[in-house]
N, C-alpha and C positions, 0 to 999 in steps of 0.2 A: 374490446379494450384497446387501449394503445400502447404502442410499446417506440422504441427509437431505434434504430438499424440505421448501418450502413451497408447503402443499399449497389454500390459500386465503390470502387478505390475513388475514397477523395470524396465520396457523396454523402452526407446524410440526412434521413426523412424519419417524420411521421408514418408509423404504418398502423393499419388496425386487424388483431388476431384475435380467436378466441379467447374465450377464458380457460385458463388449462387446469386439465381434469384432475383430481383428488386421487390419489392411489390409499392403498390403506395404512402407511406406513412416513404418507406427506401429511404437512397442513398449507392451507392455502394463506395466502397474505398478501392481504393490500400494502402495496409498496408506498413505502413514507418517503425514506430521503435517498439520494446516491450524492456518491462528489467524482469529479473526473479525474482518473490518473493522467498525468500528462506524459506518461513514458509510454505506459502498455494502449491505451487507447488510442493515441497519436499515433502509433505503430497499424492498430487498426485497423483506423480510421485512410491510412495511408496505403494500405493491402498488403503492410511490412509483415503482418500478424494475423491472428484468428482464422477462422476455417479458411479462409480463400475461397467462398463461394455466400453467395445474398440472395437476400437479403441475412445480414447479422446482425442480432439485436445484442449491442453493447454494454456494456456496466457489469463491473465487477465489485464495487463499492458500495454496495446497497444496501437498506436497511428494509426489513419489511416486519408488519404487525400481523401475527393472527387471528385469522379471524373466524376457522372452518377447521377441525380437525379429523383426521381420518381414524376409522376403527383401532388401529393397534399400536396410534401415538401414547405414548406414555411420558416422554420427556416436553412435551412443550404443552400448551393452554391458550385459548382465547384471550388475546392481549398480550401477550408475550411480543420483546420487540427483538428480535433473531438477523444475525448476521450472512451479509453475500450470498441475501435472497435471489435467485431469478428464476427462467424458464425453466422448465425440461426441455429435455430433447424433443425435437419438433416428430411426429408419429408421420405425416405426411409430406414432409418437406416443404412444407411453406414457408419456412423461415429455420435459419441457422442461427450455433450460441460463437458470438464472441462475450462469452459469461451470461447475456442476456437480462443483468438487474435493473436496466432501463423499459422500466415494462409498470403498468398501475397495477396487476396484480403478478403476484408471483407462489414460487414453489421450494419451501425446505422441506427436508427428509431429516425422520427423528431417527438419525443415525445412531444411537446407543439400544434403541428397541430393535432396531432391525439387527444390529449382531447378537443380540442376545437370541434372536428367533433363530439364530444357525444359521443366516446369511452368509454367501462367499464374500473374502475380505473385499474384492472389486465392489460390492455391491454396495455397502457404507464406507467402507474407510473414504472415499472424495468428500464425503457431506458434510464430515467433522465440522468443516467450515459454518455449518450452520449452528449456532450459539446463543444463548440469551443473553441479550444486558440487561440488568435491574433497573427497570424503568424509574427509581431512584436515585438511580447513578449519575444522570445528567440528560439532558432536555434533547430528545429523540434526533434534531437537526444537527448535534456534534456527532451523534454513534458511527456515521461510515468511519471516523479516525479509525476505528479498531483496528480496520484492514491491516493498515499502513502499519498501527501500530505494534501489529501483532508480529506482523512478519518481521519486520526489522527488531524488534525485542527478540523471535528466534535466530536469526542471524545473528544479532551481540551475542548471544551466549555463547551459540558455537562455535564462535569464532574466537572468544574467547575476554570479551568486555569484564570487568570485573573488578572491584576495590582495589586500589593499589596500580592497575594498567592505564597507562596514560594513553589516549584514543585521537588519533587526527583525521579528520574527515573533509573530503574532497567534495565539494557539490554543494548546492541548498534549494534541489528541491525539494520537495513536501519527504522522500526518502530520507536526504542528508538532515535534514532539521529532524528529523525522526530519531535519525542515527546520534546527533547531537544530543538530544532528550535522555533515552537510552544509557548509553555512556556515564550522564553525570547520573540518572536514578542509580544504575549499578556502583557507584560507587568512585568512577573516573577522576583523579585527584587533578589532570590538565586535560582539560578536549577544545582542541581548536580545529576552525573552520576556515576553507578557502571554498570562498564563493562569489556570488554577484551580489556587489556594494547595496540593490535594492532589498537585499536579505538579509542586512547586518542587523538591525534589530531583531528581527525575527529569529535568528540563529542565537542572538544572546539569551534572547527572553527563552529561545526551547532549551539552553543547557549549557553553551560555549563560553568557554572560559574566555577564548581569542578569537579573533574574529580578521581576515584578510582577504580585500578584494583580491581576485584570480587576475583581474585586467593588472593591478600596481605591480608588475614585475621587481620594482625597487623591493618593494612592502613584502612579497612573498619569498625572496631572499634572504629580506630579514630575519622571517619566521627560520627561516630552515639553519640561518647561521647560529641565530641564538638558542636554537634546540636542539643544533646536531646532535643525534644519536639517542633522543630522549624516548622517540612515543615507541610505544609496546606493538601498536595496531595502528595503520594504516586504513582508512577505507575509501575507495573510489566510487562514489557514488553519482558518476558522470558518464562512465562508460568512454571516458575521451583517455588515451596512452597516455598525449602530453601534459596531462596535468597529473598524472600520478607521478611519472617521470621525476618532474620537477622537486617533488617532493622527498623522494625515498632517500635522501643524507638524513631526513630527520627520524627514520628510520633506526631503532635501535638493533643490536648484532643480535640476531637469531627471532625477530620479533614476525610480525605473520602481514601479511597485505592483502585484503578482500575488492572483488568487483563485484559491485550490486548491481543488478540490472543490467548486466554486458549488452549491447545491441549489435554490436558488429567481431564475433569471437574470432572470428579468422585473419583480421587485421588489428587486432590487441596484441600491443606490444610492449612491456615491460624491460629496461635497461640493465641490466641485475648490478651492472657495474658502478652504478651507481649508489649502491649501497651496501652493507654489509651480507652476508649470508640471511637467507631469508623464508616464509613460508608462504606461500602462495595459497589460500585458503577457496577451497571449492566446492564445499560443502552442501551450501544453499541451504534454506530454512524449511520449518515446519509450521505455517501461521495458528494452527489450532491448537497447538502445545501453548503458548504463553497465553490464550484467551484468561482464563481467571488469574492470573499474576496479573496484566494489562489493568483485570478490575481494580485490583489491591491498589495498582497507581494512581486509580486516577483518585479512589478513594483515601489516601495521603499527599493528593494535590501535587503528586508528582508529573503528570500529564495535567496538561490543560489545550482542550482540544480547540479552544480561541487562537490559538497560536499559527492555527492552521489553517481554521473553517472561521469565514467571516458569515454569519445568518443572514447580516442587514444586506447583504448582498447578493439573494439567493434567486435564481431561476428560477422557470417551469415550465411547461408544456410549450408556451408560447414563442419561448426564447432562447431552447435547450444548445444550439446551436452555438449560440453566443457563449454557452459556459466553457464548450470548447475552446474556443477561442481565446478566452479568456487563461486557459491553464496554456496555453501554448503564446500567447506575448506576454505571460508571467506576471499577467495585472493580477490576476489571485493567487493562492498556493494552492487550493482547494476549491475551487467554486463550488456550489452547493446546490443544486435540481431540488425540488418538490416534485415528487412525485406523482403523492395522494390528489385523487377525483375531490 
């Protein structure tokens, strides 16, 4: 089969692996859709991240159908379409996971059968990740949203998103638009956005009340005079100092500031004096906890995963490169691979 690796810093190839083996406890799955993250796979893809040794087969955003189940699966079925499908661990070292869901077949584990068998917690608690959507719910080429979705709905919560907290958000990647979304489901009565001008609709349409380009220095001034001291939650969803910086007068007294996605933690730097007393939230999320809340959304049209993932504009095999690319000079939020043979 084929799968997609980066096969050095900065390189990436087609490579061809086996089919990997059934344990009793997997089902196997031919991999339908992935979408590229442009933070953690950019990271990469760059040799910023993942094992640091190749070939690495990428994708962590994957969807995959069953199709083969092993003896003592209980929670999944033939046809089931299960989330942030990919390899196992490689037995021979022929290939390394940076997550590994860029692959035409892949591997979930029925993590709810395996603890119940008196498995140690190491040995299911990772897989959680793996989940069904009701192939009802909406047409198989939107489901990698989940990822995105899921995590950043656990992040709102514990950070503290909720009816009545007004929520500002820093960024509009495929995360910030997420975070945007998020905020008004829960109930966000103001959530504005400082982003890049090519994201203004997109950031309206996922949930923002306000919308200001980061480049209008006038424009983002504005935002912060006419709001001083309003929003409850801050969130940085750029990982860049000076753009939270800029922001924290709008900052309410005792209100909390989140970084998603930090890529550089040792030169993050927050100006505390520029705002009042504060909490600095570092919690991080749990993506498999809001899996069935996510479904509730989207089944109340509260999520709509068009906002993100364009279909008419989807890759595959031939092209997968380009979708890189594509999430890295920000022509899509989500580019979208085909997987499936």
């Amino acid at each position: 089969m084929k799968a997609f690796a980066v096969t050095s810093p900065g390189r990436l190839d087609t490579i061809h692996l086996p089919v990997p083996e059934l344990g009793p406890f997997d089902v196997l799955c031919r991999m339908q859709y992935g979408t590229v993250c442009a933070g953690t796979d950019a990271r990469v893809v760059a040799g910023q991240a993942g094992p640091g040794v190749y070939p690495a087969v990428i994708g962590h955003e994957s969807i995959g159908q069953v199709v083969l189940t092993g003896h003592a699966v209980r929670s999944f079925r033939e046809g089931d379409y299960i989330t942030r499908v990919g390899l196992p661990p490689s037995t021979d070292g022929s290939y390394h996971l940076a997550w590994g869901g860029m692959a035409e077949m892949g591997i979930a584990r029925d993590h709810a059968a395996l603890r119940l068998s008196g498995a140690r917690r190491g040995e299911w608690f990772p897989y959680r990740v793996h989940q069904v959507i009701p192939s009802t719910l909406m047409e198989p080429a939107l489901m990698p949203m989940f990822v995105t979705w899921r995590e950043t709905l656990s992040y709102a919560h514990r950070i503290g998103f909720a009816a009545g907290t007004n929520v500002l958000i820093s960024g509009t990647g495929a995360s910030g638009l997420s975070f945007a979304a998020m905020a008004r489901a829960l109930g966000a009565p103001l959530v504005a956005v400082v982003g890049s001008e090519s994201r203004r609709a997109a950031a309206l349409a996922a949930g923002a009340d306000l919308f200001v380009s980061y480049r209008d220095a006038a424009e983002v001034d504005q935002l912060v005079k006419d709001h001083r001291n309003r929003f409850n939650i801050l969130v940085d969803a750029t990982g860049i100092p000076a753009s939270i910086n800029r922001l924290l007068p709008a900052l309410r007294e005792g209100g909390t500031i989140g970084n998603y996605g930090l890529d550089d933690p040792d030169n993050y730097a927050i100006n505390p004096t520029l705002a009042h007393s504060f909490t600095f939230y570092n919690g991080g999320y749990d993506e498999p906890e809001t899996h069935w809340e996510v479904i509730d959304l989207v089944q109340h049209g509260k999520l709509d995963a068009r906002h993100w993932i364009d279909p008419s504009k989807m890759f595959d095999w031939s092209n997968i490169p380009a979708a890189f690319a594509a999430a890295q000079d920000r022509s899509q939020i989500k580019p979208l691979i085909n997987l499936h043979p």
